[in-house]
C-alpha positions as CSV (number, residue, x, y, z in Angstrom):
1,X,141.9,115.5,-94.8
2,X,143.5,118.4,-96.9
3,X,146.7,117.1,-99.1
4,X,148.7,120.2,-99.6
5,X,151.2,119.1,-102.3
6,X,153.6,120.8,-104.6
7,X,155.7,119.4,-107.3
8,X,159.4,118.8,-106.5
9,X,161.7,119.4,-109.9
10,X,161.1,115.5,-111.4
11,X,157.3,116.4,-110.8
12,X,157.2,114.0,-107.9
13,X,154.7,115.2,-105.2
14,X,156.1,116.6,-101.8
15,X,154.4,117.7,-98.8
16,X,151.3,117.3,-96.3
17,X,148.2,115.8,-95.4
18,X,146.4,117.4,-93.0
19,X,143.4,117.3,-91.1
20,X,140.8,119.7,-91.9
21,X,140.9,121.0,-88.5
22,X,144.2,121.7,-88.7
23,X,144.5,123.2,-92.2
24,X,141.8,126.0,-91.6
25,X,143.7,126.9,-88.3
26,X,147.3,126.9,-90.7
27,X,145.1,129.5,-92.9
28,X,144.7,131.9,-90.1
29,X,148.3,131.6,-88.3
30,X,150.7,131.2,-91.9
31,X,151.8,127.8,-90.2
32,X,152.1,125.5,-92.9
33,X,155.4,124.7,-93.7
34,X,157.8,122.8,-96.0
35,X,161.3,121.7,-96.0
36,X,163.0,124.5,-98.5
37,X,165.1,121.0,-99.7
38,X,161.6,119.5,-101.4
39,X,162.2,121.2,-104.2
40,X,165.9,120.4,-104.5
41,X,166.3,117.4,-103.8
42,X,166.8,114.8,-107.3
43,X,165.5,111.6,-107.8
44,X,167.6,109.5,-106.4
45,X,167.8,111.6,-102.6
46,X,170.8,114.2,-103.7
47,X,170.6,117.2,-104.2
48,X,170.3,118.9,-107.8
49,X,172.2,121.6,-109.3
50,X,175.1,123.4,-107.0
51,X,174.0,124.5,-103.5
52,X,175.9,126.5,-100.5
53,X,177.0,123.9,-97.9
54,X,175.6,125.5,-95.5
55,X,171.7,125.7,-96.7
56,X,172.2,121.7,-97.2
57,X,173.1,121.0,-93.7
58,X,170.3,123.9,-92.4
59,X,167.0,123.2,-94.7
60,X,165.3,125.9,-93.4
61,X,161.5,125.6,-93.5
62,X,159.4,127.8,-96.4
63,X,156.2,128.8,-95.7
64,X,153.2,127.3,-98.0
65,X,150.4,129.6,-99.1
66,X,147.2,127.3,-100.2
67,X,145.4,128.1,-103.1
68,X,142.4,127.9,-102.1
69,X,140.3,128.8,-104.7
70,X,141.6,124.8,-105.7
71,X,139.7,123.6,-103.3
């Protein structure tokens, strides 16, 4: 398994374990993806800071590039 993992703004981990399998074929296609609300969201589930209504309700996906030189 791959764990592809970003810090969230209290430096809590958010995102994905993957198989291997499935990580090398996100690699060739860009699909590996992440709720753009990981990195807003506080500690307690709400979201931090002021945001538009409308991206709240719509969380659209951001893609994740791997650095895999960390590997």
């Amino acid at each position: 398994e791959v764990e592809c993992f970003v810090p969230d703004v209290n430096g809590v981990l958010r995102g994905k374990t993957l198989p291997v399998a499935k990580f090398l074929k996100s690699l060739d296609d860009r699909a590996l993806y992440l709720p753009s609300s990981a990195f807003l969201v506080a500690i307690d589930g709400r979201y931090s800071g002021s945001i538009d209504e409308a991206f709240a309700y719509s969380d659209p996906d951001m893609r994740m590039v791997p650095d895999v030189s960390s590997l």
